[in-house]
N, C-alpha and C positions, 0 to 999 in steps of 0.2 A: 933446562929448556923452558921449562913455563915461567922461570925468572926473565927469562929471557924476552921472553913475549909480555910481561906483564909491562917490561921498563919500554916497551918499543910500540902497548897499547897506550902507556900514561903519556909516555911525547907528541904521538898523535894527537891525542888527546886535548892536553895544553896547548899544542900548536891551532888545531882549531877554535878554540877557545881564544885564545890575545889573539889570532885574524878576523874574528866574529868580533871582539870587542871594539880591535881596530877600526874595522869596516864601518861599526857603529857610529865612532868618531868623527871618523870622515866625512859621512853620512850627513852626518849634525850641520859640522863645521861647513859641509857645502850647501846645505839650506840655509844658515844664516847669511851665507857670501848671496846666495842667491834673492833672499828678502832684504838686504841692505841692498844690491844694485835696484833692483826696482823703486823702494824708497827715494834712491837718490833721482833715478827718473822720472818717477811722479812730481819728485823738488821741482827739477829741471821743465818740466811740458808744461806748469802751468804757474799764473803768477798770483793765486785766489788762498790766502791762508786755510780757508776754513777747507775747501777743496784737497790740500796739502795735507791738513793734518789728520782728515775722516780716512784719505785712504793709507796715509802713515800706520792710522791704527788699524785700519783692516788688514795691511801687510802684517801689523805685529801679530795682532791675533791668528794670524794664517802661519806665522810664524809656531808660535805655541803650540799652535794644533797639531803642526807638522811632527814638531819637535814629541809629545806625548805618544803619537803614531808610532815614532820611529823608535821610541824608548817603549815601548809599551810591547811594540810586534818585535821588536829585539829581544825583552826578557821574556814572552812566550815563548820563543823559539831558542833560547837558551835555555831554560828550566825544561823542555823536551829531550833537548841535546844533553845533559845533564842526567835526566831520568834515564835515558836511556844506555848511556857512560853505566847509571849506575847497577842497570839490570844486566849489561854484558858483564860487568866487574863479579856480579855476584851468580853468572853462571859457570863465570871462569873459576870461581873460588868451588864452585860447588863440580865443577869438571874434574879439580884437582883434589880435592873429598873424594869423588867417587873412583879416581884412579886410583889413588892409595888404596882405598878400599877392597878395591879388585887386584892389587898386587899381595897385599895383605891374605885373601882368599884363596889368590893360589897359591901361595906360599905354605898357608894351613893347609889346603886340599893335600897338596904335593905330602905333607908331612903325615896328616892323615889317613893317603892311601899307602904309604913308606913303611907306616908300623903295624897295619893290619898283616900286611904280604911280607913281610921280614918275619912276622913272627910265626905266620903259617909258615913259611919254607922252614925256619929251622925244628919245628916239630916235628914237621914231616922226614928230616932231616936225620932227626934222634931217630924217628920209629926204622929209617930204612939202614941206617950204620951200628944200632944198637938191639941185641935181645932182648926183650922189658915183658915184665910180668904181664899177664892180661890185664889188669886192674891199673895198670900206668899206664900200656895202651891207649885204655881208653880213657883216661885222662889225657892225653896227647893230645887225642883224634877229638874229644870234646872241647881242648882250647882251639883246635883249631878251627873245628865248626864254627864258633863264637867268633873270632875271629872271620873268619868269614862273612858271618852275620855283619858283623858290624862294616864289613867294606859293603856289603849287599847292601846296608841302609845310606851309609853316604855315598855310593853311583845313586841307588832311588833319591836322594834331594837333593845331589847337583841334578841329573835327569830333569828334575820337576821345574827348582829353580830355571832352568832355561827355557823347558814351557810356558813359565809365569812371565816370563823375559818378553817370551814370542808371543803371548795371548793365547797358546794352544791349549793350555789346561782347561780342559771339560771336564764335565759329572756328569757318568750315569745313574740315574735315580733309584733305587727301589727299595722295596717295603724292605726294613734293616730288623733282624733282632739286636737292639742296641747295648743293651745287658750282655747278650748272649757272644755279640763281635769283638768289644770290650776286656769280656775276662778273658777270652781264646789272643786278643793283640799280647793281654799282660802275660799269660802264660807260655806264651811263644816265647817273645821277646826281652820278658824280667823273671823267670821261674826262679833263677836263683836267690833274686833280690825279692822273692815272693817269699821263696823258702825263708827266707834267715829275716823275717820279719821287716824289713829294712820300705819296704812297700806293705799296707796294710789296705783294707778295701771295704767297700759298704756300697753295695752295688744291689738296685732293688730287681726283682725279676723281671724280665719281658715287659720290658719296655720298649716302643715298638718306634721307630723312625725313618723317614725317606731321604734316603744319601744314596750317596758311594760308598760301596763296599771298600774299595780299593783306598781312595781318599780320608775316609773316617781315621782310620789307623795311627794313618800319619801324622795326625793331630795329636792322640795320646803318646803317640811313642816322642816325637821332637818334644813335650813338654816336659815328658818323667824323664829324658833324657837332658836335658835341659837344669830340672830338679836335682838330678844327679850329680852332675858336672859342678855344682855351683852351690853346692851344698860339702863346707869345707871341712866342719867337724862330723857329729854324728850325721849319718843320713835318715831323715825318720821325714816319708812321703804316703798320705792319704789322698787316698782316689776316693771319691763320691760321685756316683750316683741317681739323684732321685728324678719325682716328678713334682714338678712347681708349674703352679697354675695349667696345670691337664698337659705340662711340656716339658719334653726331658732338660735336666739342669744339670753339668758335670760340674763338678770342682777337684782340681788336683792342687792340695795344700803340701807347700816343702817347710822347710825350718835354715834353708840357707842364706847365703848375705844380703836378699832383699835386691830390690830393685829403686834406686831415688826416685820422688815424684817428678823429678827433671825427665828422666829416660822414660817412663813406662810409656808414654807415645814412642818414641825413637825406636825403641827393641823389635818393633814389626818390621824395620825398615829393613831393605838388602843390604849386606854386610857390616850392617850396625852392631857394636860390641862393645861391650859399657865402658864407660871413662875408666873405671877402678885399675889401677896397678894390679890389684888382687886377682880381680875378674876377666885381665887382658892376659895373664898368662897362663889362666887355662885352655885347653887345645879348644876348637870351635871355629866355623867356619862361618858364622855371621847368617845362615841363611836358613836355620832353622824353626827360627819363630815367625822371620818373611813367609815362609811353605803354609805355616800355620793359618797366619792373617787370612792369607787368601783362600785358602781353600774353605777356613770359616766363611768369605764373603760369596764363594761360589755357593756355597750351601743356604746361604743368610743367617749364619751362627753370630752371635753378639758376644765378642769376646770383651773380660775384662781385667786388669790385672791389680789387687790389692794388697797391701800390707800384710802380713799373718801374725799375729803376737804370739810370743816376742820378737820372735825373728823370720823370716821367711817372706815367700810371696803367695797369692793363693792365685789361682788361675780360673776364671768362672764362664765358661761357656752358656749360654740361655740358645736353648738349639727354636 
């Protein structure tokens, strides 16, 4: 379809173009017919050379003036027509970007919510067809919880993303314990990857901030989730903490494949997902660092994203 439209804009296209050129021509060619018949009437009305030839030349140079006019307001108005040929062309490429985009995201989404709830059903599955020790039990019932968890956080950033879509997304403000909201998102959220060392932490006490409660979260959770995902051999992810210049400072350092300085603009964007073969087929729905961006911008959090040596990205919030 959109091949279809592009070959049926560029004809357009070209056709007003050689009829403008045309037109041009004509144009011309009828102001000379038109300064030659006058010359030749001037010949005719009078028999005084010097008479004949002052307004010979005033015809020519009327001529030329003409002729600059009409070549002059021709290529303004072509180099218009032209610019703006070129600003539809590159809305239509950028239409056809963000549809893929969005066929791409529900495609993840689709597959996303597929393996949360396939694998809660069959747990719950085991627990109601099979006797099981209590200790497997509740291994079951705690995949499934996770599980769970993990569809609960992507409904909350499609949910959001489509706020951010609508302009709905507000913050309510108030005094945060920022330390104290912090360790309780990672505890929630990453207990396991707390336990088994895999997340590590350096978090100063009360340290105090004015946010969203509710908003703040979702910053650190899309980043260590983020860290996670993309981080292909060991996972080894530091969270910091401190106060810089009397103002809280996070940094969430990963060790995974980096980010090129080509992308690290692009990665805020909705449904942006890095060039890498590597990094396209892991699962990710493009709109988890968009959620980040803005909810930093609602707050005026200054995000910034750096190299980590030897490898990784570090993520640096200035609240």
């Amino acid at each position: 379809m959109f091949k279809r439209t592009t070959f049926i804009f560029t004809v357009l296209v070209a056709y007003v173009v050689l009829q403008f050129l045309w037109w041009e021509i004509l144009l011309v060619k009828q102001s000379d017919t038109i300064i030659s018949l006058k010359q030749n009437i001037a010949a005719l009305t009078t028999s005084d050379d010097e008479i004949i030839l002052r307004d010979i030349a005033d015809l020519q140079k009327k001529k030329t003036t003409r002729l600059y006019m009409i070549v002059g307001e021709g290529t303004v108005f072509l180099l218009i027509l032209l610019y703006g040929v070129f600003q539809v062309r590159k809305s239509m490429r950028r239409e056809k970007e963000l549809a893929s985009q969005k066929s791409n995201f529900i495609l993840s989404v689709s597959h996303e919510l597929k393996t949360p709830i396939a694998a809660t059903k069959l747990q719950l599955q085991t627990l109601l067809k099979h006797e099981l020790e209590r200790e497997k039990q509740k291994e079951l019932l705690q995949n499934a919880l996770n599980e769970t968890s993990r569809l609960h956080k992507l409904v909350d950033n499609v949910l959001m993303a489509n706020q951010i879509e609508n302009n709905n997304l507000t913050i309510q403000k108030e005094d945060l314990n920022l330390s104290k909201l912090i360790e309780e998102t990672l505890s929630r959220y990453f207990s396991k990857q707390l336990e088994e060392h895999i997340i590590t932490t350096k978090i100063e006490p009360n340290i105090h901030y004015s946010g969203d409660k509710e908003l703040i979260p979702s910053i650190v959770i899309n980043l260590i989730e983020n860290a996670i995902k993309y981080s292909f051999e060991t996972v080894c992810i530091d969270v910091v903490l401190k106060t810089q210049q009397q103002k809280p400072f996070l940094e969430i350092k990963d060790n995974g494949c980096g980010i090129p300085d080509d992308e690290k603009e692009n990665i805020f964007h909705k449904f942006y997902r890095s060039g890498s073969e590597h990094t396209r087929k892991t699962k990710g729905t493009g709109i988890g660092l968009h959620i980040v961006k803005n909810i930093c911008d609602l707050h005026g959090i200054h995000i910034k994203v750096l190299d980590h040596s030897p490898k990784g990205s570090i993520f640096q919030l200035r609240f």
